[in-house]
C-alpha positions in Angstrom: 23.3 12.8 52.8 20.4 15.0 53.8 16.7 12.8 55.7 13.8 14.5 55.9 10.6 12.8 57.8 8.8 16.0 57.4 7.5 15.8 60.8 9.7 17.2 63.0 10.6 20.7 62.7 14.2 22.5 62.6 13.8 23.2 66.2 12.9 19.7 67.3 9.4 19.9 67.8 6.8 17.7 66.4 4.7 18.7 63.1 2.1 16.6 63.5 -1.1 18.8 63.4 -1.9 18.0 60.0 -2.6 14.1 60.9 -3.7 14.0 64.3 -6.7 16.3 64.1 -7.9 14.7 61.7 -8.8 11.6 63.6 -12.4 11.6 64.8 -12.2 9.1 67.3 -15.2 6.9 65.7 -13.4 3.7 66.1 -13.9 1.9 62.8 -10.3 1.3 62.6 -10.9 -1.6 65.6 -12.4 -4.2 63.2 -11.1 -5.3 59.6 -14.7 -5.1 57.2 -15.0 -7.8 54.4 -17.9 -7.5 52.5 -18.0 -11.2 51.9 -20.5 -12.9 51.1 -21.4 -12.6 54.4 -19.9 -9.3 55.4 -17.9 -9.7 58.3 -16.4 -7.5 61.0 -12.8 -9.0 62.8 -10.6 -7.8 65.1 -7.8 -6.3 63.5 -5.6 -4.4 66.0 -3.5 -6.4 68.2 -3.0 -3.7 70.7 -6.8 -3.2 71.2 -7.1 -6.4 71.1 -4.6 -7.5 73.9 -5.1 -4.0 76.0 -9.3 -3.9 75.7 -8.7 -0.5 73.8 -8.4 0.7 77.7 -7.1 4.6 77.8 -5.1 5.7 75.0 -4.6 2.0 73.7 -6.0 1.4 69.6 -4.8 4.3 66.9 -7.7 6.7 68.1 -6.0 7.0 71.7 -2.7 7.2 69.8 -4.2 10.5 68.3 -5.1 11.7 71.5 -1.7 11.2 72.8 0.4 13.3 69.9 -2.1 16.3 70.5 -1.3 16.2 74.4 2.6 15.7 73.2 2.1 19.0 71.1 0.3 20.9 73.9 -2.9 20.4 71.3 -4.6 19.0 73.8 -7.9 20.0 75.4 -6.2 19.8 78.6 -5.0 22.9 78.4 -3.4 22.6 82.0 -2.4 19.2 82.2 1.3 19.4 80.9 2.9 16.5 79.1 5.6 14.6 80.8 7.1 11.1 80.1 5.3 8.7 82.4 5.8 5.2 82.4 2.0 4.6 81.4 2.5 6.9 78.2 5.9 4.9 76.8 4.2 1.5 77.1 0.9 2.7 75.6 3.1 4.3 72.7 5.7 1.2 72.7 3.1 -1.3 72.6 1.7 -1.2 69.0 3.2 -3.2 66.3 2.4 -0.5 63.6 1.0 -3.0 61.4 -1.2 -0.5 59.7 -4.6 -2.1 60.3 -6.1 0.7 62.0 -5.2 3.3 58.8 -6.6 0.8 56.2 -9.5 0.7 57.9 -9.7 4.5 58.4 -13.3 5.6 56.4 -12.3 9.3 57.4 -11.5 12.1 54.0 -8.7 13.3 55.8 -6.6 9.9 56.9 -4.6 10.5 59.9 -1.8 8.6 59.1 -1.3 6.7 62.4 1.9 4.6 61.8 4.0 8.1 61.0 2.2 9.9 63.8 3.2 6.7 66.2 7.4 6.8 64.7 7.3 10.2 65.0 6.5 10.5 68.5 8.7 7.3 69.2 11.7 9.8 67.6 10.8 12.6 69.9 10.5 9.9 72.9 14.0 9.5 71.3 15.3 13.1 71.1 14.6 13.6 74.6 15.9 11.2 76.2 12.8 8.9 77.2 12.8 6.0 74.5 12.8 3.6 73.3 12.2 0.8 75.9 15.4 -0.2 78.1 14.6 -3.4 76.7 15.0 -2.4 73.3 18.5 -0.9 74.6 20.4 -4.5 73.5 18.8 -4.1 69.9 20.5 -0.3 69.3 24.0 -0.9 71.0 24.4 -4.1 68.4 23.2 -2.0 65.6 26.0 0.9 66.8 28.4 -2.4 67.5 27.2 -5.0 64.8 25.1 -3.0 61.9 22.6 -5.4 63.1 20.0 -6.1 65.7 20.9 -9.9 66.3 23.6 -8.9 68.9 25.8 -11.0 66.3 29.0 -9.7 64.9 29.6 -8.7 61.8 32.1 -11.7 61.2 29.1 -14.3 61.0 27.0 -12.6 58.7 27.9 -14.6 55.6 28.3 -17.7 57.9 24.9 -18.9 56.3 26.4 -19.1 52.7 29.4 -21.5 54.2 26.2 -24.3 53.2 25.4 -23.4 49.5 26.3 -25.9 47.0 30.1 -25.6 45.8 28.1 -25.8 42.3 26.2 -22.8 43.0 25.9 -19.7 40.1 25.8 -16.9 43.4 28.4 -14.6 42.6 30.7 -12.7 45.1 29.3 -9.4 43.9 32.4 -7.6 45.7 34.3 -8.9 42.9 32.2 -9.6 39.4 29.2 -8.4 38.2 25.7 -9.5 38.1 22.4 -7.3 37.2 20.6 -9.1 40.5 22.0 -8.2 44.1 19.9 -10.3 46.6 19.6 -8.9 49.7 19.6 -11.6 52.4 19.0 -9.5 55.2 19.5 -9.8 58.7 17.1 -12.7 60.0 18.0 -15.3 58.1 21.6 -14.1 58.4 21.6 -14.6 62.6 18.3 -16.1 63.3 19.6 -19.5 63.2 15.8 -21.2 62.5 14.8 -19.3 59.7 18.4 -19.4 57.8 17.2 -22.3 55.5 15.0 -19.2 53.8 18.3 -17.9 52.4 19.3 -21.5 51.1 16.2 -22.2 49.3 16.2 -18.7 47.8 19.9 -19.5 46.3 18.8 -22.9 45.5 16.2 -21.6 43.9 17.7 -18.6 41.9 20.1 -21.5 40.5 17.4 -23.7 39.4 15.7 -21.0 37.2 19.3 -19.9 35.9 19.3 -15.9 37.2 22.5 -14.3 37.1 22.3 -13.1 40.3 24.9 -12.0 43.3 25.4 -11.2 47.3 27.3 -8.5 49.5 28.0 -11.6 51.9 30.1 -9.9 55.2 29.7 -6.2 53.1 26.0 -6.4 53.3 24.6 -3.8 55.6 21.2 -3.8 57.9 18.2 -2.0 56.3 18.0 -0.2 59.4 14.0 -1.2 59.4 14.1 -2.2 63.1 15.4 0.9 64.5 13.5 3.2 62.6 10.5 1.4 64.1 11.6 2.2 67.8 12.6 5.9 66.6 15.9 5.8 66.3 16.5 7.7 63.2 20.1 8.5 63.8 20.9 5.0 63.8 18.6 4.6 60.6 19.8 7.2 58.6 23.4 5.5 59.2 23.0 2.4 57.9 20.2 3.3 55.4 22.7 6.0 54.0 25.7 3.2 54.0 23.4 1.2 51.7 22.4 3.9 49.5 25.7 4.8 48.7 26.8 0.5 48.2 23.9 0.5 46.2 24.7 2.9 43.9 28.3 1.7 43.5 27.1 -1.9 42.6 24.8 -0.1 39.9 27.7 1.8 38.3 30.7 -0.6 38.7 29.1 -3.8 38.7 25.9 -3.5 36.3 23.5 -4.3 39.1 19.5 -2.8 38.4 17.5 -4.8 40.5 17.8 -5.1 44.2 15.8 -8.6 45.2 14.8 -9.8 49.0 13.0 -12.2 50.7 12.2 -10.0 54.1 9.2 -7.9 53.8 10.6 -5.6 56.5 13.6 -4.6 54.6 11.7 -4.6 51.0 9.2 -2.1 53.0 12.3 0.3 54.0 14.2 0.3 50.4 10.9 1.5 48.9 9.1 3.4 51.7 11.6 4.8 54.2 15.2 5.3 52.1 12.9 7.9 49.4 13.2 10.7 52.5 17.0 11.1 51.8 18.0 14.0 49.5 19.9 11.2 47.3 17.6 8.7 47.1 17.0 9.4 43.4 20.9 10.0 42.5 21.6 6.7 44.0 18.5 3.9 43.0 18.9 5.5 39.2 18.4 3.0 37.5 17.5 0.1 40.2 14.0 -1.1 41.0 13.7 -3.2 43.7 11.5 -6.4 44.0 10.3 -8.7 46.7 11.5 -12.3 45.7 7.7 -13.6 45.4 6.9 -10.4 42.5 10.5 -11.3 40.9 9.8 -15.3 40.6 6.0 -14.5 39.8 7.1 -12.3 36.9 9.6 -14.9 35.5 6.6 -17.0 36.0 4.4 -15.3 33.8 7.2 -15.2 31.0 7.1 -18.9 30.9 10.9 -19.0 32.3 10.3 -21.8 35.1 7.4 -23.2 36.7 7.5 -25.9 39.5 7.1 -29.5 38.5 7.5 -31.9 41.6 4.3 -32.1 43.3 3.9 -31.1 46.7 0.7 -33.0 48.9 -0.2 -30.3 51.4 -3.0 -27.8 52.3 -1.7 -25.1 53.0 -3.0 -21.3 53.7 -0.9 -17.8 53.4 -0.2 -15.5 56.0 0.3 -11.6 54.6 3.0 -9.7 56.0 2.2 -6.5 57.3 5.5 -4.4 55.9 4.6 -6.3 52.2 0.7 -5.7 52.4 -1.0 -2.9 53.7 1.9 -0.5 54.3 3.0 -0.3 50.5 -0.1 2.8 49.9 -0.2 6.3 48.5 -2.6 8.2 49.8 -3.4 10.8 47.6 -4.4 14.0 49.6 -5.4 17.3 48.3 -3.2 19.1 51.0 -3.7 22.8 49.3 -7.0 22.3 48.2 -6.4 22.8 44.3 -9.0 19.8 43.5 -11.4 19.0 46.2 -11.1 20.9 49.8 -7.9 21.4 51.7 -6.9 18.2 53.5 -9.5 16.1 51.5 -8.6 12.3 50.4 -8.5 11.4 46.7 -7.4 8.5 45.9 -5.1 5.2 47.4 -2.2 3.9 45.1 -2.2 0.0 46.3 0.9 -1.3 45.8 0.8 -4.3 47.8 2.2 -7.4 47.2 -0.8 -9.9 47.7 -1.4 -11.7 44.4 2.3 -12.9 43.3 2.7 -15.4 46.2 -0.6 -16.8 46.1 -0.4 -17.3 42.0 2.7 -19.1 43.1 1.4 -21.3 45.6 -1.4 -22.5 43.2 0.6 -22.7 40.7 2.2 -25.9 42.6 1.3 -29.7 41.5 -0.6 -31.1 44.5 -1.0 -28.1 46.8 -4.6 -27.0 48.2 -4.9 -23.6 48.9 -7.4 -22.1 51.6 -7.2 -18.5 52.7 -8.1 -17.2 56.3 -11.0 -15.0 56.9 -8.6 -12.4 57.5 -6.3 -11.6 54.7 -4.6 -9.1 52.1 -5.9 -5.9 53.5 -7.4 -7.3 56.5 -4.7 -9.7 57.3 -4.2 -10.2 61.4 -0.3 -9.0 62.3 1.8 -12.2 63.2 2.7 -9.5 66.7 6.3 -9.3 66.2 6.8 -5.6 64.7 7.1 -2.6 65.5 10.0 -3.8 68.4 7.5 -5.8 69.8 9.6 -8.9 69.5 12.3 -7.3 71.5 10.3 -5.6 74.2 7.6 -8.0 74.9 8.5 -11.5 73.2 5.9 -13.2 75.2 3.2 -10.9 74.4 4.5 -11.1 70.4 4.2 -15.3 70.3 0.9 -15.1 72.0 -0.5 -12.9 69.5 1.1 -14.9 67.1 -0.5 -18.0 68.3 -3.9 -16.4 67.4 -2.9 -16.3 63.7 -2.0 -19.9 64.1 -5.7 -20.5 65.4 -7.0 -19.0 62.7 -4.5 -20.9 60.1 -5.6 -24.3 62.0 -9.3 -23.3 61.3 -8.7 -23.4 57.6 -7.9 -27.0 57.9 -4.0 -25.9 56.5 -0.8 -28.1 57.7 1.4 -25.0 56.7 1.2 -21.6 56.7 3.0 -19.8 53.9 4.0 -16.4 54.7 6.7 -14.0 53.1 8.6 -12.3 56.0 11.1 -14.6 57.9 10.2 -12.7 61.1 6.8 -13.4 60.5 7.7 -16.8 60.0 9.7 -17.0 63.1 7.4 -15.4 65.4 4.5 -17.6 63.7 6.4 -20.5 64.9 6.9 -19.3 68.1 2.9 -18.7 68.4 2.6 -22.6 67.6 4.6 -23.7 70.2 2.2 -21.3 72.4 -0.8 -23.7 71.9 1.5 -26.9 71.1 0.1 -27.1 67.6 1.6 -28.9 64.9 0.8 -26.5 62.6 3.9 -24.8 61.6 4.9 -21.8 58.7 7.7 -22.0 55.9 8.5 -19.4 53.6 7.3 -19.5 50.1 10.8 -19.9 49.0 11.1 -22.4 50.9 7.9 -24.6 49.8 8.9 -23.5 45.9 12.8 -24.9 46.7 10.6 -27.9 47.1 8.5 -27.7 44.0 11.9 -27.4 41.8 
């Protein structure tokens, strides 16, 4: 099984012009516009925002950075090297996107592939990641996971569903839904009850539905964030190939899960191998807030317990903004070589907020920054791994933000969102904590 990133050549070098000289510097992409009523301008970087946009810090300095990687630079004689000040400036950003959704340029740089391209050079030489990233790639060699945990305890979370429970062992029978736990609520002990509630759930509304358990393999999202493609491409091809085995021998076509960060790498990073196609023939694959909202719609189940609580939503960057097509006129057939045509927005924003309205007894209040313009939680990108107390500090901003609306609970979509979130409350001691959807809809069933 063949990857292709299509920007790094056959000799190892990056092929990157096309993106990063397109990049003006003008700096809209610090601040999120809404045009309201009132029109407002937010901060919507969290690297800018923690680093003052000092140096190379903020996407535009990021630009800068890959042309002096690719000797594109101005400074003709100043010749790259590794130094430490470049790795953290290029390891600090959480590659939430916000920066190229707020990019008003023709051209659109593409930031977040200009950043994990350079990251997999960092990579291919020998200088990256982060040492402190170092634990999270030796238990994805050791573990297929980054949790350090082994692979022994990756099904220890389904020891707690009901004995009357319709899961299937999907290793053995057949079932037209695989759900796809993933790893955080597999080994991240406080946000496991998200996997409960979504088989809680799935039994409630009667889906024929089935896990890997132990079989089930990392996404590979977290490494491929840090530039380890090698790693990536290892597990990402393992699943490909499992995938396509439970679609021919045990009827599966759709691949459902709750984690925005593996959702984000099934139908954004696994279409650059050869046999992408070959193997999801015949799958689609759904985030568990567009699968329930569709069943929904159909009149198939709809939440009846009432649930007292205001409550505001938190969009995940990997389900949000980084689900885009940018349509570019790269030979210059329609417009002019390079130009920008047209975005294809395939976010997931209005299924989990139709589903929290659709609750008896819950208020609903959204933050001034959301869909679009929603503020990373801080934990992505390896943030979480390489500076944890940077990530819940970030993350306690959100909270602010959440606490403003006059919510008790943030709802967000993305257990590491919803860990880190937490985390950001315990920052500023506030009582206002997050849940999953899942989790508040296991409640409203």
């Amino acid at each position: 099984m063949e990857w292709d990133f299509r920007n790094i050549d056959d000799e190892g070098e990056l092929n990157l012009k096309k993106f990063f000289w397109k990049c003006t510097a003008c700096g809209t992409c610090r601040s999120g516009y809404t045009y309201g009523p009132p029109p407002t301008f937010r901060v919507i970087c969290p690297q800018g925002n923690k680093f003052g946009y000092q140096g190379y810090y903020g996407s535009k300095g990021k630009a800068a950075l890959a042309r002096w990687m690719t000797g594109c630079s101005y400074l003709k004689d100043e010749k790259f090297e590794y130094t430490p000040e470049f790795l953290h400036t290029l390891y600090s950003c959480t590659e939430c996107g916000g920066c190229q959704n707020q990019c008003m340029i023709d051209f659109k740089p593409h930031i977040i592939d200009t950043i994990e391209a350079m990251r997999a050079k960092a990579v291919q030489d020998g200088k990256g990641p982060l040492k402190e990233h170092h634990v999270l790639v030796m238990s994805m060699k050791n573990n297929d996971n980054p949790y350090t945990g082994p692979r022994a305890i990756r099904a220890k979370w389904m020891k707690k569903i009901d004995n009357d429970s319709k899961l299937k062992d999907i290793n053995k029978e057949s079932a037209p839904v695989l759900y796809y736990a993933g790893c955080t609520p597999a080994y991240n002990a406080p946000v496991r009850d998200l996997a409960l509630s979504t088989v809680r759930v799935f039994d409630k509304i009667g889906l024929n539905y089935g896990a890997l358990g132990k079989n089930e393999v990392c996404c590979g999202s977290t490494v491929l964030r840090i530039g380890e493609r090698d790693q990536f491409e290892r597990v990402a091809s393992k699943n490909l190939e499992q995938f396509k085995m439970l679609h021919d021998e045990r009827g599966v076509d759709t691949i459902v899960t709750s984690c925005a960060g593996c959702y984000r790498a099934f139908v954004e990073d696994y279409p650059h191998s050869d046999a992408y196609k070959e193997c999801m023939d015949g799958i689609k694959v759904m985030h568990t807030s567009e699968l329930l909202y569709e069943k929904f719609k159909n009149g198939e189940w709809e939440p009846t317990k009432e649930v007292k609580m205001k409550v505001t939503y938190h969009d995940p960057c990997h389900l949000g903004r980084h689900l885009k097509d940018w349509i570019i006129d790269w030979d210059g057939s329609k417009q002019w070589k390079g130009s920008y045509l047209d975005c294809i927005d395939r976010g997931v924003f209005e299924a989990p907020r139709e589903l929290i309205k659709a609750i008896p007894g819950i208020e609903f209040e959204e933050m001034k920054r959301s869909r679009n313009n929603s503020f990373c939680c801080g934990s992505g990108g390896g943030i979480k791994t390489a500076f944890p107390d940077w990530a819940a500090e970030n993350a306690s901003l959100r909270v602010e933000e959440a606490i403003d609306t006059g919510a008790e609970m943030i709802i967000s979509c993305c257990p590491f969102c919803h860990a880190n979130l937490n985390d950001g409350a315990k920052v500023i001691k506030s009582e206002c904590k997050t849940m999953d959807l899942i989790e508040l809809l296991d409640q409203a069933l």
